[in-house]
VEXDREN-2710 file (C-alpha; in Angstrom, 1 decimal):
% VEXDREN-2710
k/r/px/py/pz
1/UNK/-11.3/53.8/134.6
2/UNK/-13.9/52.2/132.4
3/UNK/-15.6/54.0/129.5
4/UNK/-19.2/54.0/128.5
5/UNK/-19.7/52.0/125.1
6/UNK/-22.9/54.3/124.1
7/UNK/-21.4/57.3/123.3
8/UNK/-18.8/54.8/121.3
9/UNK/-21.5/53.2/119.5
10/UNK/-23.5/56.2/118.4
11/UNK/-20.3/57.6/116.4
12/UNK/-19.4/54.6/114.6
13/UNK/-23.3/54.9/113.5
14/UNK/-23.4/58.4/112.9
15/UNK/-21.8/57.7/109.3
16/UNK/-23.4/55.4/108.1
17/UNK/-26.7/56.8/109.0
18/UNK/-26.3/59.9/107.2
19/UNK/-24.9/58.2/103.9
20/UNK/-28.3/56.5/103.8
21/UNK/-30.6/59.5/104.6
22/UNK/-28.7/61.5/102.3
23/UNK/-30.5/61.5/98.1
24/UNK/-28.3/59.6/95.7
25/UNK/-27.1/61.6/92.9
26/UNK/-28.3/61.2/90.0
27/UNK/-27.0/59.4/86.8
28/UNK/-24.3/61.0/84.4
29/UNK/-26.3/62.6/81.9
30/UNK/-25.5/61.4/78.1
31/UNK/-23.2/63.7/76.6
32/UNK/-24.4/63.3/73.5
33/UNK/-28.1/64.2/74.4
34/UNK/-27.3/67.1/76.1
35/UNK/-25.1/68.7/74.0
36/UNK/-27.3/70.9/71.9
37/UNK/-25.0/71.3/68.9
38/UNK/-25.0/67.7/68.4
39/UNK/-28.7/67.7/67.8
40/UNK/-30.9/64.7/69.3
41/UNK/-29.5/61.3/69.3
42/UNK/-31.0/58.7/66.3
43/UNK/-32.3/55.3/68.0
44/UNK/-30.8/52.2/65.8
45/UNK/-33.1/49.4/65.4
46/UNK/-31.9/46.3/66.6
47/UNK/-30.3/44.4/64.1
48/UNK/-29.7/46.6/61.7
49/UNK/-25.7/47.7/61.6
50/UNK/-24.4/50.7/62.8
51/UNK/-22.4/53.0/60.2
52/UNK/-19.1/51.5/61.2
53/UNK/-20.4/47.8/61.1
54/UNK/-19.4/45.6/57.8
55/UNK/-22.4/44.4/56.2
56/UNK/-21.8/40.7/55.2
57/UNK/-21.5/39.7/51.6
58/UNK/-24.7/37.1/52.3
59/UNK/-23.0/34.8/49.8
60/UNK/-21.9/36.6/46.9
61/UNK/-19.0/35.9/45.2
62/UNK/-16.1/38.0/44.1
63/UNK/-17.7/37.9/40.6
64/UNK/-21.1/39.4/42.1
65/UNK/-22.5/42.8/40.5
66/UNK/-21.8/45.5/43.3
67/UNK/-23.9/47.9/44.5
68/UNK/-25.8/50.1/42.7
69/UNK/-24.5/48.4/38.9
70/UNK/-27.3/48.1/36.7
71/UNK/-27.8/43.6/36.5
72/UNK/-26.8/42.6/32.9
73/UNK/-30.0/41.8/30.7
74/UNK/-29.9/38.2/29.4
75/UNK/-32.0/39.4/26.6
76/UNK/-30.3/42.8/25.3
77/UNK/-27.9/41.4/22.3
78/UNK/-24.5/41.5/22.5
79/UNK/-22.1/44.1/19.9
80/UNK/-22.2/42.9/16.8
81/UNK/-25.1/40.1/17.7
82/UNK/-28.6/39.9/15.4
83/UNK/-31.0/43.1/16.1
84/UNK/-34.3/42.8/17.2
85/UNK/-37.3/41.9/14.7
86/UNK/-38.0/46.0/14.9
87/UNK/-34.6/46.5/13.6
88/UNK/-34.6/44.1/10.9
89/UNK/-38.0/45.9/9.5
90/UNK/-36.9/49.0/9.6
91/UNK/-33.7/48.1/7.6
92/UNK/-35.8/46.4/5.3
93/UNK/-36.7/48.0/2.2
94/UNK/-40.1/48.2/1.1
95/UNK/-41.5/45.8/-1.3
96/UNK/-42.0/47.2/-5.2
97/UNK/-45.4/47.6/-6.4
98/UNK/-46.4/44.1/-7.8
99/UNK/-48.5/46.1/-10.7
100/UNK/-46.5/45.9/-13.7
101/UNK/-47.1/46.3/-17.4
102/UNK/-48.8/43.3/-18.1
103/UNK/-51.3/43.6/-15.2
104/UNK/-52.5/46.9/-16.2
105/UNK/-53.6/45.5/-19.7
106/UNK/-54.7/42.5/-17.9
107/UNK/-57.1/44.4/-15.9
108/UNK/-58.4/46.7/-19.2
109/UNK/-59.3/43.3/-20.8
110/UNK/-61.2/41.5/-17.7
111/UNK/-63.2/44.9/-16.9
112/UNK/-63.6/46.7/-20.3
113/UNK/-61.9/44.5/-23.0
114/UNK/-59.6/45.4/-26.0
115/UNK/-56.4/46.6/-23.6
116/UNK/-54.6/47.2/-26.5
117/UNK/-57.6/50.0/-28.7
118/UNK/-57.3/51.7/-25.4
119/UNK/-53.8/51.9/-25.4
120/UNK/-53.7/53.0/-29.2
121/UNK/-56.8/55.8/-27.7
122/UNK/-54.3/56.9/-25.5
123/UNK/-51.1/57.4/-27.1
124/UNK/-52.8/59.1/-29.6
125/UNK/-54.7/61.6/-27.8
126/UNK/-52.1/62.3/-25.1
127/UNK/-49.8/63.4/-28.2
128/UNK/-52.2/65.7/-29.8
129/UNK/-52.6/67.8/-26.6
130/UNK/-49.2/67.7/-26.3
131/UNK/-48.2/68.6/-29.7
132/UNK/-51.5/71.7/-29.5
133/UNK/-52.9/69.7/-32.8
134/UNK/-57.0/70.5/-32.1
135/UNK/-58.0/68.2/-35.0
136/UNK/-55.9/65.2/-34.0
137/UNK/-57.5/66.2/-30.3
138/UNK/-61.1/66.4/-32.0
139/UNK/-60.9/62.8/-33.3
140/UNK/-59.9/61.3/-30.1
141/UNK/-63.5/63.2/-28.7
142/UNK/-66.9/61.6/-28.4
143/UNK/-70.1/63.9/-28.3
144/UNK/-71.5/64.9/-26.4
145/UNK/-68.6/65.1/-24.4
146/UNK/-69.2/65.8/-20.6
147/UNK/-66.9/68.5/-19.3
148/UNK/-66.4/70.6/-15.9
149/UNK/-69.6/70.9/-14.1
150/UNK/-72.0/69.1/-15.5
151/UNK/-71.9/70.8/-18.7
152/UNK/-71.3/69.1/-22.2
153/UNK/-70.1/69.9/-25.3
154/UNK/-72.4/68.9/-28.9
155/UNK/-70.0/68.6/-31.2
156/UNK/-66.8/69.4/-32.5
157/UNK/-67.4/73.1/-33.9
158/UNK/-68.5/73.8/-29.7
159/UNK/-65.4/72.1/-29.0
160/UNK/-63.1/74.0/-31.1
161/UNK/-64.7/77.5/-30.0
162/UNK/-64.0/76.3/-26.1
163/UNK/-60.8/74.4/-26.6
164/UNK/-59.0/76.7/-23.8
165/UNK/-61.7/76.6/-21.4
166/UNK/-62.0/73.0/-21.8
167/UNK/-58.5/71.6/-21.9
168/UNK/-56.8/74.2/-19.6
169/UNK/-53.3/74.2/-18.2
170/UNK/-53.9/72.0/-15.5
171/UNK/-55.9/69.3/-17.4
172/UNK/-52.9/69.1/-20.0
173/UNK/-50.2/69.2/-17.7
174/UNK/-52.0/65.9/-16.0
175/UNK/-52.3/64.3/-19.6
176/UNK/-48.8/64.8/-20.5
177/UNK/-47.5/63.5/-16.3
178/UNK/-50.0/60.3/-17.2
179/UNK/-48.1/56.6/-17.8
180/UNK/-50.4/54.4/-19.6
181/UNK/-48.6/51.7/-16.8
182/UNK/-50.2/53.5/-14.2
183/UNK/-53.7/54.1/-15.7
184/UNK/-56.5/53.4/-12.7
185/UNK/-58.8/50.8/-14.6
186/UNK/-63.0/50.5/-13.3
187/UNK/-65.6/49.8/-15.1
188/UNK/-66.6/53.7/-16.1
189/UNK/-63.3/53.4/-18.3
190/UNK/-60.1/54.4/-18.3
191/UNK/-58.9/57.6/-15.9
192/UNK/-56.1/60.0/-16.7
193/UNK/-54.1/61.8/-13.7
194/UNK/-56.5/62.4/-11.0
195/UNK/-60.3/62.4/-13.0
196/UNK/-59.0/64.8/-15.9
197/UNK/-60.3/62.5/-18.5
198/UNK/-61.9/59.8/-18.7
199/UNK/-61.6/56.9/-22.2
200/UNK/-64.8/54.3/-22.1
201/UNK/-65.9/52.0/-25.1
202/UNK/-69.1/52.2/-26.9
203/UNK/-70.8/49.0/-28.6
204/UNK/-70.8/49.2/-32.6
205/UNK/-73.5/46.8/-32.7
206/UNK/-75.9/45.0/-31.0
207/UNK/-73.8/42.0/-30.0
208/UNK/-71.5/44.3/-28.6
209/UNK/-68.7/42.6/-30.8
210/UNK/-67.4/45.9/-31.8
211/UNK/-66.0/48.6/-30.0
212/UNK/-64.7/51.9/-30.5
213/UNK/-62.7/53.8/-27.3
214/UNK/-62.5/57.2/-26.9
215/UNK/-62.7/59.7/-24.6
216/UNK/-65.7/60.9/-22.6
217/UNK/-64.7/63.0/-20.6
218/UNK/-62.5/66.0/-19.9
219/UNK/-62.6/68.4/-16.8
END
């Protein structure tokens, strides 16, 4: 009996026609995307290593600074090197004041003349207000003398009656603190302390070849 190759045919086909009619399933999703507790998955640039890559050393050498350590400054000085110019000035004392003795006198002399009648001026009267002695005070005076205010005092009987108000405890606590050495020299005269008194020279006579210091002022 002989069989019919159609029906034969048509189920050896029947397979493969349905594996290609049937829809192809679709790719395994990524795990790591869809899992929500993992959050969404960070894209690595090419070329730039992973977490578990080793970065290379790009030519350092075992000696190299490591990551992070500050570079050593060529300029900072090493312990126990020379400090800085900043240092050195502040370690440095100050200079004394150049003014000395002999300048002081030097300067009466160029500006007023006769350093050494002033001197004698001053010793004498800074004493007598120190010692209270009004008379040895009154012949250290020339009046008029100008006091506080633009006021001034006739003569020496004025003087006397307004001694206190004239010479108060200020003014003779700056005569007594005043070093001849440390005078302030112009050419209005002589100053004591901070404008207390003032010492000037008047001409004797007409040549001015004569002088006679003593003080002008008190304030």
């Amino acid at each position: 009996m002989r069989l019919s190759r159609t029906p034969l045919l048509l189920a050896l086909a029947s397979p493969l026609w349905l594996a290609a009619c049937s829809p192809s399933s679709p790719p395994p999703a990524d795990t790591a995307a869809a899992d929500p507790a993992q959050g969404p998955a960070t894209a690595i640039p090419e070329g730039r290593p992973t977490p578990g890559d080793t970065v290379p050393s790009s030519g350092l050498s075992p000696d190299a600074v490591t990551a992070g350590s500050p570079a050593p400054d060529a300029d900072a000085p090493s312990a126990g090197g020379a400090t800085t110019p900043a240092a050195d000035a502040a370690a440095t004392p100050a200079a004394p004041n150049s003014a000395g003795t002999g300048d002081v006198r030097q300067r009466i002399d160029q500006v007023l003349g006769d350093a050494a009648q002033y001197e004698a001026v001053f010793n004498a009267f800074q004493k007598a207000v120190n010692g209270g002695d009004r008379a040895a005070v009154v012949e250290e005076v020339r009046f008029p003398l100008n006091i506080a205010n633009g006021a001034r005092i006739t003569g020496p009987g004025e003087f006397q009656r307004n001694y206190e108000r004239i010479l108060t405890p200020a003014v003779r606590k700056a005569i007594a603190a005043q070093k001849f050495d440390d005078v302030m020299v112009n050419q209005q005269g002589v100053m004591i302390g901070d404008g207390q008194v003032w010492l000037n020279g008047a001409c004797l006579d007409q040549a001015c070849s004569r002088t006679e210091v003593k003080v002008v002022t008190i304030q």
